[in-house]
C-alpha positions in Angstrom: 109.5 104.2 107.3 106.2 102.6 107.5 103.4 104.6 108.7 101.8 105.0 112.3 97.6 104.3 112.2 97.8 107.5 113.9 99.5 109.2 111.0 96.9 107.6 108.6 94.3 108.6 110.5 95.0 111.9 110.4 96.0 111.6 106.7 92.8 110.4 106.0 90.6 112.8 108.3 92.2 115.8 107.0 91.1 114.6 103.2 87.5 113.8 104.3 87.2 117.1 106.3 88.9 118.6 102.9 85.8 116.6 100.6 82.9 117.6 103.2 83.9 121.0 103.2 84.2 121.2 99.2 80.9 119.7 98.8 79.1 122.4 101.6 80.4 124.9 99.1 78.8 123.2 96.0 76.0 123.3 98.0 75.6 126.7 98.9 77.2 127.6 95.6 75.8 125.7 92.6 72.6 124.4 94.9 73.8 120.4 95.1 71.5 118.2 96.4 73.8 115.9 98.4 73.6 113.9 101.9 76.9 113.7 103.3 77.7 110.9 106.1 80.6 111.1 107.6 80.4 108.0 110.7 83.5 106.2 111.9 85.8 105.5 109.0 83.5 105.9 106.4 82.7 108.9 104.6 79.5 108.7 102.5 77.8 110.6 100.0 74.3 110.7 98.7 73.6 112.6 95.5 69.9 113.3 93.8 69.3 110.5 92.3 70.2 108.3 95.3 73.6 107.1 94.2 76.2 107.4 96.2 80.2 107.3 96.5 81.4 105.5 99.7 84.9 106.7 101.0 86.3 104.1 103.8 89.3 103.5 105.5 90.9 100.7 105.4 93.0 100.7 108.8 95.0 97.3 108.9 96.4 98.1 105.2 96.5 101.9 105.7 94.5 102.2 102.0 91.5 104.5 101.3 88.5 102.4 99.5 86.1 104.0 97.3 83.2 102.5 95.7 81.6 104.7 92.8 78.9 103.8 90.4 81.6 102.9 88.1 83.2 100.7 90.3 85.9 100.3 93.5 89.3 101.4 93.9 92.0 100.8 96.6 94.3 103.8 97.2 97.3 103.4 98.8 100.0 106.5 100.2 103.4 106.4 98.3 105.4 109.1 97.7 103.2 111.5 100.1 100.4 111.3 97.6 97.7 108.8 97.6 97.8 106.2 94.2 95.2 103.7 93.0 98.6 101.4 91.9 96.2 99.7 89.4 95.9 103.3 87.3 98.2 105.6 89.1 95.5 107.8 89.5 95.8 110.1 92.3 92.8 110.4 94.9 91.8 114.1 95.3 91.3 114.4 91.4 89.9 111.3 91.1 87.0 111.9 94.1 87.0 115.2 91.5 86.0 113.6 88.7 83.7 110.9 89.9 81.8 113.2 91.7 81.5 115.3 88.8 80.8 112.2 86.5 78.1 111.0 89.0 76.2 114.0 89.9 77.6 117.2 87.7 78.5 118.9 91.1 82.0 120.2 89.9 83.8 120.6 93.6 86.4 123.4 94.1 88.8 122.1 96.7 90.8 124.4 98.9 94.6 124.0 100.7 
């Protein structure tokens, strides 16, 4: 059963909510310097050295978009878990990892 954009909004809203509140921690906890802008679909992050990881949704296909210093990826919801279906990565461990990669900030995400 295909997906409502309801349903993916709220999907994708609870992940963001999941990734601002992770990086407030790192913040408070390991002193991060980041810029978090979270307008409309798009969640964006600014680190110290004025990189930054965009996080958008991508309503009409129901994907998540992310554009990293090391490139974009397209993350689509199969199997109740979101998949990049060029790597199989999954999202959450992947927004881990190129956070980490980007800006050393190591995020602890809670359920």
């Amino acid at each position: 059963m295909a997906m409502t954009d309801t349903e993916f909004h709220q999907l994708v809203d609870a992940m963001f909510s999941q990734i601002e509140t992770a990086i407030e921690y790192a913040i408070d906890e390991q002193d991060a310097d980041v810029d978090i802008d979270a307008s409309g679909n798009v969640l964006q992050l600014e680190f110290q050295d004025r990189s930054q990881i965009v996080i958008n949704k991508q309503e009409p296909l129901h994907e998540i978009w992310i554009a990293t210093r090391f490139g974009g990826y397209h993350f689509a919801f199969k199997e109740n878990r979101w998949f990049d279906e060029r790597n199989q990565q999954e999202f959450m461990p992947f927004v881990i990892d190129a956070i980490h990669k980007q800006s050393g900030i190591e995020l602890k995400l809670t359920a």
